[in-house]
N, C-alpha and C positions, 0 to 999 in steps of 0.2 A: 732402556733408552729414555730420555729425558723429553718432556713436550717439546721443546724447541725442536730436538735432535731431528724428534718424528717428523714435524712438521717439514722441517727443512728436505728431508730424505725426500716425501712424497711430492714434496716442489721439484725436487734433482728428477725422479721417475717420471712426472707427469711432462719434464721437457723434453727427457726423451723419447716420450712415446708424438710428442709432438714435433719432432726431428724427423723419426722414423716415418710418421705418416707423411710428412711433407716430403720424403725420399721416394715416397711409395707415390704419391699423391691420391690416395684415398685414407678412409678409414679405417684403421684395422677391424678384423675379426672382434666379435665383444669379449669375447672368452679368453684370448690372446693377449688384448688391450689390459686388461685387467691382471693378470699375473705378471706381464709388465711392471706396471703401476704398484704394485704388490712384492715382487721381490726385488729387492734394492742390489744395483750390481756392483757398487762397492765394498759388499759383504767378501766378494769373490775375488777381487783384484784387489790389492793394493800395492803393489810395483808391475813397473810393465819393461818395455826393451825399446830405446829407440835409437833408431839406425843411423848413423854418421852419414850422413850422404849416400852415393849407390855403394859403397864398400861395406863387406858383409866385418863391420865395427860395429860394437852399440855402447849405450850407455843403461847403466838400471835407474829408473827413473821411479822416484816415490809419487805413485799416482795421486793425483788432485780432482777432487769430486768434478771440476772443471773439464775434465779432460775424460773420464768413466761415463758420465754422461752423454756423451756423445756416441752419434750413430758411426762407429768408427772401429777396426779389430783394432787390437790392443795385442801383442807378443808377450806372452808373459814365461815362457823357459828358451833358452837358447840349445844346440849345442855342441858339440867339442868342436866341430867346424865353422861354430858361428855361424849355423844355419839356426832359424824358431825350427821351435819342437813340438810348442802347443802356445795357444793365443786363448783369447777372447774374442770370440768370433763375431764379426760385424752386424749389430743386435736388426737392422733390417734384413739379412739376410738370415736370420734367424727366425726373425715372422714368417714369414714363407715358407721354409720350412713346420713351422711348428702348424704352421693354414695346412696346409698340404694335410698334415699327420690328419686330421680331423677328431683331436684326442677329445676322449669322453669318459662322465665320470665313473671311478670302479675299473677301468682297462690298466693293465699290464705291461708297463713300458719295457722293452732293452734300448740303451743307447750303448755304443760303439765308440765309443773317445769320450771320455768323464773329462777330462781341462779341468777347469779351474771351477766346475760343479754349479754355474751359472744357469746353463742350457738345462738339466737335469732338475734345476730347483724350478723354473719356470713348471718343467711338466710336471712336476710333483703337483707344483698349483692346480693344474687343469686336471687331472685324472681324481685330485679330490682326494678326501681323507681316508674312502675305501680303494683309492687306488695302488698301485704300486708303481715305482719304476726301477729298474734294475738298472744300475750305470758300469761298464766295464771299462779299464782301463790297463796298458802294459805296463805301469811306469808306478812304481811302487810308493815313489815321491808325490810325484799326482796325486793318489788316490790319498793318501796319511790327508795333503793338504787338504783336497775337496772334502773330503770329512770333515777337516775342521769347520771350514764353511757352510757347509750344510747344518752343520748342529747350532751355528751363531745367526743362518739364516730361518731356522724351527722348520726343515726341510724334512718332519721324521717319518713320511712315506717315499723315501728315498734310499736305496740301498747300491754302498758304493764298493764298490772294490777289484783287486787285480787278475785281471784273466786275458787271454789271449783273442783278441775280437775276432780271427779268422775259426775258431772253433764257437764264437757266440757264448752261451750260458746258458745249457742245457737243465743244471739243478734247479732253475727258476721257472725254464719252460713249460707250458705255451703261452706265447706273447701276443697280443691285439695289434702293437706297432713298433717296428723295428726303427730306427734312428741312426747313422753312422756321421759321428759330425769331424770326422777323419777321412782321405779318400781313397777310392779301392780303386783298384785294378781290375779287379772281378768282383764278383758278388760268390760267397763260399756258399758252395750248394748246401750245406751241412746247415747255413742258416736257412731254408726253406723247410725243413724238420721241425723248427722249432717255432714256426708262428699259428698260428690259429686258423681255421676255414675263412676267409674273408679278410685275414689281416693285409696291414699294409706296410710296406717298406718302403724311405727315404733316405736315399744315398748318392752320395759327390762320386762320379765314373771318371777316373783319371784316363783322358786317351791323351797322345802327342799333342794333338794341334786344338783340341776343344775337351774342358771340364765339365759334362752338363750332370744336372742333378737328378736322377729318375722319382719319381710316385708310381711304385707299381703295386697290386692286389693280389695275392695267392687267390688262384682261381684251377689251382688243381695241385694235388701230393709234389709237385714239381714244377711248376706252372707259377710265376710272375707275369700281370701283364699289366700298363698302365701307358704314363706320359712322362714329357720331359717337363721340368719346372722353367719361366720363363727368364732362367738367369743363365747371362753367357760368359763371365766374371768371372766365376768362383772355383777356386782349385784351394781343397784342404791340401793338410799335409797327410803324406801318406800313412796306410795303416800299415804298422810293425810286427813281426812276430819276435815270443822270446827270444832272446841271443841275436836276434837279425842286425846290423849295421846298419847304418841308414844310406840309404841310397844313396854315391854319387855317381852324376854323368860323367862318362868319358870324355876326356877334353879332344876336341876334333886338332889334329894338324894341319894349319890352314894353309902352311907354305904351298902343299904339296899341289892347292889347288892354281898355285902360280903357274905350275910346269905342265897342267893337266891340259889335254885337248879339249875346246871347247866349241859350239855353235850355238849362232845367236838364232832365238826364236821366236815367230809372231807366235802369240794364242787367240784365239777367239773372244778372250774377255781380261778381265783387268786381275790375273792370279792374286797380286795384293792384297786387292780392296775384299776379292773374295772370301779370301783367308780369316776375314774379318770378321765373318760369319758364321755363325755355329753350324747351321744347316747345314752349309757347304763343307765346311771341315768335315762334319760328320759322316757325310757323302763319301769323302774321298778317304777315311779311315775306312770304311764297306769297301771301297773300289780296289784299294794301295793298302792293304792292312799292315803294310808294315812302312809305312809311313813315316817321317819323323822332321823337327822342323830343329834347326842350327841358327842361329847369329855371330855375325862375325863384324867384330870393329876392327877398324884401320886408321892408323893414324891420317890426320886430319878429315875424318868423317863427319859428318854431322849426327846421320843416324845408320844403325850396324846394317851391314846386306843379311838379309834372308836366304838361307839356303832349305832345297826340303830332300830328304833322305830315302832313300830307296832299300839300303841296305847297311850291312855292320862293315864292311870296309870303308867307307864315304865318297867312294869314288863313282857310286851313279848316283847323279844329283844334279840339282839346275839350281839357279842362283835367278830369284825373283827380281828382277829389276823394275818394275812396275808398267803400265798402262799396255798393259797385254803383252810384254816379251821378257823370255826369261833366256839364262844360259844354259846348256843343257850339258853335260861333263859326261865322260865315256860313251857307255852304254845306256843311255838315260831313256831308250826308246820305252819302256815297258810303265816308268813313271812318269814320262808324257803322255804318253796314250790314258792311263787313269786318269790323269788330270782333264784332260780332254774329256773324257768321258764322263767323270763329276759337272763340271761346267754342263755340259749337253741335257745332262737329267737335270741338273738343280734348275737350269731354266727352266725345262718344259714344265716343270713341279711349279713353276710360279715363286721361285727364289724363296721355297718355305722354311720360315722360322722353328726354333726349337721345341714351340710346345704344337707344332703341327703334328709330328713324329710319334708315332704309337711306338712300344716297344716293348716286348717279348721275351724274358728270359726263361728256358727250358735248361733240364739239367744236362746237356750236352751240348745245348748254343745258345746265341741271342740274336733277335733278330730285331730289325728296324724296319718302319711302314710306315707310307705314306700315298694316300691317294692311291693305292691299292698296288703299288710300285714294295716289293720286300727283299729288304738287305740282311744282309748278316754282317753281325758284327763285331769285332773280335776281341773281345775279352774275354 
């Protein structure tokens, strides 16, 4: 690469570490800051997907150093429903993460979703020349690509390739720090075999109504315990297994809520505004574990009604209409009363935030804790 070239690059990295920290409004980690500034992220992108208005349309857009630099996800695979498949994950929420890991040098990375081999080049930086990191990913195309980039970014404590994230990478094991930059549903007990006495694990927990990110510590053969990260945001895409299809949701029949019996209801607090809240979502995921949340437009609406879901027929359900009253459909008695009852704790809790939350994954359940109050939670 040419002095200009370099030069110009390390102007591109240094703005956006200066993005990121003004997102963050501190300073980054020194060690974080630095393989920032260090690996250039247009090695890893150079076309991205951007989306025609709210219709799942896009265009492939040849990325502009202008546009890579910024603290911003980037969509870099679509697919056959014109759903993204895999991005560029939004590089502040990427610090956080990588803070979290507290990677050091000579440790043993696996991450869990390779992309476009960006996040992976980073830790390569931080674990250092005797470090390792293992990157897995499903997607055959992916991995060919990140390869590429890794070898143009001099990424060669980095080892990438195809394997199924729900069984980990055993041939590699044991790991210092596990990574999932895809999101689960569960956490595969099979990966707690395979980290080290003390290691740590960072992972996006896909629930209905709230995404949060766990940091938790193997503190026993079976045993996770840690916190939540303080992002309420963030929802990867999901993780795949070989041959799996990708998830779609069932489309709800909305007529039928025209015909359906309904009563209007006070709650004790503003269901909405709560909603809004991780804390509380996460509550009522303990309380309602089979919870689920719907939107529905109508013409001439301005913004869709919220409904929330009790079960797989759709017909016990209440429709959120805001500043404390909802509609309540059939037999909605049993997903009032949880609601109710999340409202009642998440006050007396002091309306606690996501990283208040202790959390516990054993190889039979998970649990949630707070102020010495303990949920179970169902993934």
């Amino acid at each position: 690469m040419e002095s200009s070239a370099v030069s110009e690059t390390i102007a591109e990295c240094a703005q956006l570490v200066q993005e990121i920290e003004q997102q963050l409004g501190r300073a980054l980690q020194e060690p974080v800051r630095e393989a920032f500034l260090m690996v250039p992220r247009h090695v890893f992108v150079s076309q991205y997907y951007k989306q025609k208005g709210s219709k799942l349309e896009w265009d492939l857009v040849q990325a502009s150093h202008t546009q890579i630099y910024r603290d911003e996800p980037l969509v870099t695979q679509i697919d056959r429903r014109g759903m993204p498949s895999s991005s560029s994950s939004q590089p502040s929420v990427m610090v956080l993460q990588l803070e979290a890991l507290d990677l050091q040098e000579g440790q043993r990375i696996l991450e869990i979703g390779t992309g476009t081999g960006y996040n992976a080049a980073l830790m390569g930086r931080l674990v250092g020349k005797s470090g390792t990191v293992v990157s897995i990913d499903i997607d055959d195309g992916l991995v060919e690509e990140a390869k590429r980039h890794l070898f143009q970014a001099g990424s060669e404590n980095v080892i990438a390739t195809v394997a199924d994230g729900y069984e980990g990478y055993a041939p590699l094991a044991p790991y210092e720090r596990v990574i999932a930059t895809c999101g689960l549903h569960r956490v595969p007990r099979c990966w707690l075999a395979q980290l080290r006495p003390g290691a740590l694990l960072v992972a996006n927990i896909l629930l209905e109504l709230v995404s949060p990110i766990i940091r938790v510590k193997q503190v026993g053969t079976q045993t996770l315990k840690g916190s939540f990260l303080p992002l309420e945001d963030v929802r990867y895409m999901p993780m795949r297994q070989h041959g799996e299809e990708p998830a779609s949701r069932q489309g709800m029949r909305w007529k039928k809520y025209n015909e359906l019996p309904r009563a209007e209801v006070e709650l004790a607090g503003d269901l909405e505004a709560l909603l809004k809240q991780a804390g509380f979502a996460l509550l009522l995921h303990c309380l309602v574990p089979t919870v689920s949340s719907h939107y529905r437009w109508q013409e001439g609406d301005e913004q869709p009604k919220m409904y929330l879901l009790n079960d797989r027929s759709g017909e016990t359900a209440i429709q959120v209409l805001g500043a404390g009253t909802v509609y309540a459909y059939r037999d909605a008695e049993d997903l009032l009363n949880g609601v109710r009852q999340a409202m009642r704790v998440f006050e007396q809790l002091g309306a606690p935030a996501l990283d208040r939350f202790q959390v516990t994954i054993e190889e039979v359940q998970t649990l949630i804790e707070v102020d010495d109050q303990v949920f179970s939670l169902p993934i």
